[in-house]
VMD Tcl script that builds the backbone (N, CA, C; Angstrom):
set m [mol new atoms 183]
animate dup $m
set s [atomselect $m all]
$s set {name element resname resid chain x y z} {
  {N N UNK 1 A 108.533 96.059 123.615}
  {CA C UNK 1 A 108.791 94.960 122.698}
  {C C UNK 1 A 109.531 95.461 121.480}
  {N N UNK 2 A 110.465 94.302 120.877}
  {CA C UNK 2 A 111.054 95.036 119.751}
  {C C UNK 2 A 110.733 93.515 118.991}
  {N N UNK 3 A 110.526 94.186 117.123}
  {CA C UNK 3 A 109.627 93.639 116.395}
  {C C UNK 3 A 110.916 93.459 114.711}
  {N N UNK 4 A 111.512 91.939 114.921}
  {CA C UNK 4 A 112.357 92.349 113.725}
  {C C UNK 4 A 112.213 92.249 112.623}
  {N N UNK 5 A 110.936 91.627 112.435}
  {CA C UNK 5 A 110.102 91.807 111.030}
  {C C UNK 5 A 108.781 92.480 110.915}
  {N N UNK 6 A 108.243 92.985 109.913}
  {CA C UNK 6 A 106.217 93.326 109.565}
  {C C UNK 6 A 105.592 92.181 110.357}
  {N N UNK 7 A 105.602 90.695 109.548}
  {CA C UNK 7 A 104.941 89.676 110.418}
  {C C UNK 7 A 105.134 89.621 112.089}
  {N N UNK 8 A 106.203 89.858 112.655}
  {CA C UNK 8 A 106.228 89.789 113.880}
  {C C UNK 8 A 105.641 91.060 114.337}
  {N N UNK 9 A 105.505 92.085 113.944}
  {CA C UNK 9 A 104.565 92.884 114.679}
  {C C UNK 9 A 103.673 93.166 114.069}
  {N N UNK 10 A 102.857 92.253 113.447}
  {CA C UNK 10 A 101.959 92.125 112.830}
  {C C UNK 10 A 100.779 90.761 113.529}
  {N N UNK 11 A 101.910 90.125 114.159}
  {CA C UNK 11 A 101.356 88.889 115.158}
  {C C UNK 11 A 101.185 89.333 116.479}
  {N N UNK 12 A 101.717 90.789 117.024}
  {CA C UNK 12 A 101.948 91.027 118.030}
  {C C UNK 12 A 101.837 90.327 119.594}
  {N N UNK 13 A 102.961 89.862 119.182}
  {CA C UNK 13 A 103.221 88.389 120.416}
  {C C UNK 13 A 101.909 87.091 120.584}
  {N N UNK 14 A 101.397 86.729 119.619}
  {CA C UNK 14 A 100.178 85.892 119.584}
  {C C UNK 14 A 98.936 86.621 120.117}
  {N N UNK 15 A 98.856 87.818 120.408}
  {CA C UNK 15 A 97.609 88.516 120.639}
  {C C UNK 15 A 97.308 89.608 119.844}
  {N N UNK 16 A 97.627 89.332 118.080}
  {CA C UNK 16 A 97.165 90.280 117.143}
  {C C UNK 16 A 95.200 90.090 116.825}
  {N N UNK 17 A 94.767 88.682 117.033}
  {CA C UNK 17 A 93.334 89.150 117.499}
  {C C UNK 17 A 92.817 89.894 118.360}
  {N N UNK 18 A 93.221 89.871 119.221}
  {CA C UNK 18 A 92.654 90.899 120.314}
  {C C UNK 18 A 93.072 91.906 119.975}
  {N N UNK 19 A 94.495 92.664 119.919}
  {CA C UNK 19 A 94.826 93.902 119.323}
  {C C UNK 19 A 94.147 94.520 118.556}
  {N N UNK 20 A 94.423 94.097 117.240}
  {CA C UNK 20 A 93.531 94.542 116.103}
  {C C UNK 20 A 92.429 94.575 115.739}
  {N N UNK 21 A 91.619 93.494 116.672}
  {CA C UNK 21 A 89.934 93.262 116.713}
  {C C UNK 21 A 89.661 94.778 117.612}
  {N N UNK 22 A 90.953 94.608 118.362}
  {CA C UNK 22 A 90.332 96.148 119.107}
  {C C UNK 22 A 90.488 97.146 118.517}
  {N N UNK 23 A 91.507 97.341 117.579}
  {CA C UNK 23 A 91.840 98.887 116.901}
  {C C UNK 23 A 90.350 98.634 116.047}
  {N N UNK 24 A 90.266 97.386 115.454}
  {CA C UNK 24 A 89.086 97.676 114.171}
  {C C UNK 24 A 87.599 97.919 115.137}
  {N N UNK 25 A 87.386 97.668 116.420}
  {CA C UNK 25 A 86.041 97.809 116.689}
  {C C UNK 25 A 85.952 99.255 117.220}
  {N N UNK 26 A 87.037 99.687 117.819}
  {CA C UNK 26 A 87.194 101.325 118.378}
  {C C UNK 26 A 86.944 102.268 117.108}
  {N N UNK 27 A 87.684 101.789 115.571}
  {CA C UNK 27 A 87.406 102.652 114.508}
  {C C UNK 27 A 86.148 102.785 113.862}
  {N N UNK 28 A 85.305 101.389 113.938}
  {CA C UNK 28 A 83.607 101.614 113.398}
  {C C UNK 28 A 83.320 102.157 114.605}
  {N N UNK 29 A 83.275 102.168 115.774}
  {CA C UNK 29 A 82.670 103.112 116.749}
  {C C UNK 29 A 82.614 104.318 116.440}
  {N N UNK 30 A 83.702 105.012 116.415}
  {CA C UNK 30 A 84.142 106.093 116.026}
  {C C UNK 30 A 83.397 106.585 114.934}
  {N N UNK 31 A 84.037 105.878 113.758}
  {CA C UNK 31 A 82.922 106.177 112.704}
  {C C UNK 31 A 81.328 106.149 112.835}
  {N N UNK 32 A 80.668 105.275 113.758}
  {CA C UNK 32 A 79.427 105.980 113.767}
  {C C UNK 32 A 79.207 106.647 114.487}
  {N N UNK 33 A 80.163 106.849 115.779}
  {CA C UNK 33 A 79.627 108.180 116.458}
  {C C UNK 33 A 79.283 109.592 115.545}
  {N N UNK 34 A 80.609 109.852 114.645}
  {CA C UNK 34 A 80.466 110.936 114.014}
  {C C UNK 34 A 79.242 110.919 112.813}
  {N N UNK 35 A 79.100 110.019 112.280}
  {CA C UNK 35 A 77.860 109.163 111.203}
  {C C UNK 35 A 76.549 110.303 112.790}
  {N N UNK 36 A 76.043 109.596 113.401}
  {CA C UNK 36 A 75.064 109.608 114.213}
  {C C UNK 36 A 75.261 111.222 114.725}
  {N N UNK 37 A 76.154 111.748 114.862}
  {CA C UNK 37 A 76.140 113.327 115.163}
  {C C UNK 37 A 75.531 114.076 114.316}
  {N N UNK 38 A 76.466 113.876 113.047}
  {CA C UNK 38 A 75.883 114.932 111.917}
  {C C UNK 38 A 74.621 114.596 111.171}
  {N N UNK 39 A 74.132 113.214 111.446}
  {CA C UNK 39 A 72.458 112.854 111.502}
  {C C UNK 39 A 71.711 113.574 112.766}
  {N N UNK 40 A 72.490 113.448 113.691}
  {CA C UNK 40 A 71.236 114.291 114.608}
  {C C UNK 40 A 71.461 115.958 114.323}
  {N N UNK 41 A 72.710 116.672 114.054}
  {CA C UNK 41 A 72.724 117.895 113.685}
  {C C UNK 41 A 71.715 118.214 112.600}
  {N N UNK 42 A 71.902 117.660 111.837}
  {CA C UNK 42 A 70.774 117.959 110.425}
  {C C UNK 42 A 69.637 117.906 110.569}
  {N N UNK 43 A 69.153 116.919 111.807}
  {CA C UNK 43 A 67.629 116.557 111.754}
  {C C UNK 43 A 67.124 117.884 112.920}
  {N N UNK 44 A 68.530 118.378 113.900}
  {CA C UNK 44 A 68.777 120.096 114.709}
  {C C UNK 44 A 68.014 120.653 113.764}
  {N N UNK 45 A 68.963 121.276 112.574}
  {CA C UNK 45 A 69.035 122.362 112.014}
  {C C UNK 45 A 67.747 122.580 110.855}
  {N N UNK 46 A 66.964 121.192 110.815}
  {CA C UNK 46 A 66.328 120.885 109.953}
  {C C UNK 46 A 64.790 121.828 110.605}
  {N N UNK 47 A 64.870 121.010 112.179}
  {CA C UNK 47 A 63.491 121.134 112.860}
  {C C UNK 47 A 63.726 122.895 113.340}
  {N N UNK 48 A 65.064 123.520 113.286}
  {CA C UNK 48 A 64.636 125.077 113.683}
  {C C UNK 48 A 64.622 125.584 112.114}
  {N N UNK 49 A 64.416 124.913 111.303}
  {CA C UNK 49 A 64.415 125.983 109.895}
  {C C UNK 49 A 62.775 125.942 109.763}
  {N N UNK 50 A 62.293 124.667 110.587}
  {CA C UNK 50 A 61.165 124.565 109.735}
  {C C UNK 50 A 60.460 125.470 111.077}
  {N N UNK 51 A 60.842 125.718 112.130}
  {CA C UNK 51 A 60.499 126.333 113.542}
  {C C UNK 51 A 60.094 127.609 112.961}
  {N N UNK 52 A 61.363 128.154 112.107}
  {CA C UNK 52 A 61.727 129.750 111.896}
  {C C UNK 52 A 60.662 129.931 110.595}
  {N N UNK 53 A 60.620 129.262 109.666}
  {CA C UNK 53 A 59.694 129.074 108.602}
  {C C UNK 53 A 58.122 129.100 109.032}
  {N N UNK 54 A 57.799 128.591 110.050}
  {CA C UNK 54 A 56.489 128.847 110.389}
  {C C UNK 54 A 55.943 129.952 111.362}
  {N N UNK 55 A 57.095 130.127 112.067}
  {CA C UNK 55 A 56.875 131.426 112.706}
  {C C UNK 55 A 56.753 132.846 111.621}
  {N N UNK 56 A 57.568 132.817 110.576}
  {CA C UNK 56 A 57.746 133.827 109.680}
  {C C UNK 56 A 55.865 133.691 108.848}
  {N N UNK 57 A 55.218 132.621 108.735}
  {CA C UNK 57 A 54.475 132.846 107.952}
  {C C UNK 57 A 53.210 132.699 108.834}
  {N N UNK 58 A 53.622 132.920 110.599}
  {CA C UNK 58 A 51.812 133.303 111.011}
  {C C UNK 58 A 52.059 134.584 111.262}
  {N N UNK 59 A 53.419 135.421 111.524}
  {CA C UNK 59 A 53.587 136.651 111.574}
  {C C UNK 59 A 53.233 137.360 110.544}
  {N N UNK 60 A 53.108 136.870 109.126}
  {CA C UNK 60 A 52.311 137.383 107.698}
  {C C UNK 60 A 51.060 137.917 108.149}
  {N N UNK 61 A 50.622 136.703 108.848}
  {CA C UNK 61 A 49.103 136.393 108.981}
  {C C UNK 61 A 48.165 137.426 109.260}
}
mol reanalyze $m
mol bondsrecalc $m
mol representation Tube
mol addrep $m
């Protein structure tokens, strides 16, 4: 397709809802995939600190 104004490919042939409903729902996906990773990494790195932390203090014992 060739687009000779912004508005016309901005309407993209009468299916700029669907288009763009799709770019915008693929980008919050996205965004919470990575949101929901580095929440589960932290809550990782959280549960072996506290793993390594209690092992260190029955080995005191």
């Amino acid at each position: 397709m060739q687009w000779n104004s912004l508005s016309e490919f901005l309407d993209m042939g009468g299916y700029a809802l669907y288009v763009w409903g799709s770019f915008g729902v693929t980008a919050l996906v996205v965004v919470f995939e990575i949101w929901e990773v580095r929440a589960r990494r932290r809550a990782v790195l959280q549960s072996l600190s506290n793993e390594t932390g209690s092992l260190a203090d029955s080995s005191e014992a």
